[in-house]
N, C-alpha and C positions, 0 to 999 in steps of 0.2 A: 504493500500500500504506500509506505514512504517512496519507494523508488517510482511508482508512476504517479504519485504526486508533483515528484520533482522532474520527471520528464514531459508529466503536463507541462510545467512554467518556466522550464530551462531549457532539457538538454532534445528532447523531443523532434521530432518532424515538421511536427504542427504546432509547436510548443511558439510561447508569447518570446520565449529568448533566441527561436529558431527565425522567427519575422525578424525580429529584432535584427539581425545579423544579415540577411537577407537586402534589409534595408541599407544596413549600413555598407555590403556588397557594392550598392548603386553610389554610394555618396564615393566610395573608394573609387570605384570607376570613373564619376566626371571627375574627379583630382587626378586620374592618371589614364587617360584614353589611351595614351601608348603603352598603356602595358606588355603589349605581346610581343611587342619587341627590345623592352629591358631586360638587361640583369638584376637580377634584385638578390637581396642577403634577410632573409625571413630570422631575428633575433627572439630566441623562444619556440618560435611556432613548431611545426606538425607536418610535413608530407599531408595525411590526411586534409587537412583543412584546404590545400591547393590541388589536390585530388578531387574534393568534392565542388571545389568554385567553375564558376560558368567561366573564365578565364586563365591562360597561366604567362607568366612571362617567358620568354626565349631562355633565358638560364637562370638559375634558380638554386642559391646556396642557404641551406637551415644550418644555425648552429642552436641547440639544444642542450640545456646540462641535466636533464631530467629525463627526457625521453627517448628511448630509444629509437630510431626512424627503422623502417621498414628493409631488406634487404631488397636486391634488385631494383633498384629507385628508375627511371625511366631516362633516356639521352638528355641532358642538359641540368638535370638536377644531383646536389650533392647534399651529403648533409655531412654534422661533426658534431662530437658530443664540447661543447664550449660554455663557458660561462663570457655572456654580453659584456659584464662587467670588467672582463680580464681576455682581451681578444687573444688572440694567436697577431704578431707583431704582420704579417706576410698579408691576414686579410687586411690592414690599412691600405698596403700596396694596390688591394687589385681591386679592378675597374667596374665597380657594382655604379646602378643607374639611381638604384632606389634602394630605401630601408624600411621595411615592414616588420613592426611590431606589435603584438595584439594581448594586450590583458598581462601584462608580464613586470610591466615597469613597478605596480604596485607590491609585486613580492621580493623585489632585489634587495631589501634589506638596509632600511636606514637612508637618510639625507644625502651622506656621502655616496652610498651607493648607486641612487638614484642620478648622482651628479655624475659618478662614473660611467653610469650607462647611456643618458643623454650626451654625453662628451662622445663615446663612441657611436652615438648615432650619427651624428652633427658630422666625424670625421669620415664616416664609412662611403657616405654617396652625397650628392648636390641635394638630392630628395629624402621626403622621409614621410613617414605616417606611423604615426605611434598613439595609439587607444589604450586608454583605460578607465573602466569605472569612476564615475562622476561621487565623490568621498559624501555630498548633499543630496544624494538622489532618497527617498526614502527608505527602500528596503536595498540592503546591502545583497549582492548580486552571489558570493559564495557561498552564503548560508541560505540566502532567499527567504533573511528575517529582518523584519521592519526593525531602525535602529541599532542594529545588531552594531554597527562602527562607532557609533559614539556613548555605549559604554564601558563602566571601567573593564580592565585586563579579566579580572577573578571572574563579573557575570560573564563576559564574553567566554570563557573557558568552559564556564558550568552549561553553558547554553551548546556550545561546540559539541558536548557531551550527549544532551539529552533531544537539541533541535531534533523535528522530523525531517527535514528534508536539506541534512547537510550529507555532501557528497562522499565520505567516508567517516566512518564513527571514529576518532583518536579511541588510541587505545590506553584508556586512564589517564590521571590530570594532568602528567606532565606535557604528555602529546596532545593534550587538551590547551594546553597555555602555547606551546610551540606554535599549534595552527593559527590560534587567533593573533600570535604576534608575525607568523609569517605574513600578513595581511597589511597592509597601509596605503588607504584610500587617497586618492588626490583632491586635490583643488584648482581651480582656478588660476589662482596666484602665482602658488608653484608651479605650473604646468609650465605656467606663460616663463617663469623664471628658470627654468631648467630648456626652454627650448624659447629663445629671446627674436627670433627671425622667424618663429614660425607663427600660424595662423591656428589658433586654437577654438575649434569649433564644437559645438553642444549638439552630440546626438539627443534626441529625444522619445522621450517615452508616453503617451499621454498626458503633453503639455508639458514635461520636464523633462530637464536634462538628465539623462540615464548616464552617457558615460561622454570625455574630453577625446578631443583627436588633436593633436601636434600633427600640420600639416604643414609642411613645407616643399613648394611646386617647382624649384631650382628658378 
């Protein structure tokens, strides 16, 4: 029951977070009509996710510290297990068109962090698009509970614990405190101050902004 509650409102086909993305697909597209003939460096992402989009770019490098991509990946796409934060010195070198990042910047861990990763956007390509969750949207988008970000550390923990429809139960409070500190929503301000040339736009959700994009068009 928990799990197709939350693939009702998230992870689903038809699910409000599947529109959701869908949409945001279209706004990706008029910010970069030539996609299909960039190189682009996917920071975080998924093979999957460019598998399932109605476009791809001509060459196509994921670097990943979590996930493991898929083997036999198809002509023009690479991936690497990397942390955004701490590139491989070689990828500064090479000739990517564009930087796509999606829902990742809020878990890199800390201010400085955050600053490290934007610095590596900023240097990797002319272009960029970087989303994440909007920190004032009502319901916080991991747990898919109202408020759940601006309370203290201990309820978020206890809530992490007992929510119905969070994505994986921690296993006891330690990994209960870990998840909800793995998490740090953005804003506005920051956004704009961690990406100072870019055009920071407000996807929306029923009249509010659901999550921030850092768009920068070269």
């Amino acid at each position: 029951m928990k799990q197709t509650l939350r693939s009702r409102f998230v992870e689903g086909p038809d699910s409000l977070g599947a529109k959701a993305r869908r949409r945001r697909w279209e706004m990706f597209r008029q910010a970069f009509p030539g996609l299909e003939s960039m190189s682009v460096i996917d920071l975080g992402g998924t093979y999957e996710f460019w598998d399932r989009a109605p476009a791809r770019p001509a060459r196509l490098h994921i670097v990943n510290l979590l996930e493991k991509q898929p083997d036999g990946l198809p002509d023009g796409v690479t991936a690497e297990t990397g942390d955004a934060c701490d590139l491989r010195e070689d990828l500064l070198g090479r000739d990517f068109d564009l930087v796509v990042s999606n829902s990742v910047i809020e878990h890199v861990g800390g201010i400085a962090q955050r600053e490290r990763f934007a610095r590596a956007v900023r240097n990797l390509a002319p272009r960029h698009w970087v989303q994440t969750p909007y920190r004032y949207f009502p319901v916080e988008p991991h747990w898919v509970c109202p408020g759940f970000q601006f309370l203290p550390l201990s309820a978020r923990a206890r809530l992490a614990e007992r929510w119905p429809l969070v994505k994986v139960k921690p296993e006891g409070r330690e990994a209960a405190i870990a998840d909800a500190l793995g998490v740090e929503l953005l804003g506005r301000t920051e956004m704009g101050f961690l990406f100072p040339e870019s055009d920071i736009l407000g996807e929306r959700f029923a009249g509010l902004v659901k999550s921030l994009i850092a768009v920068k068009r070269g």
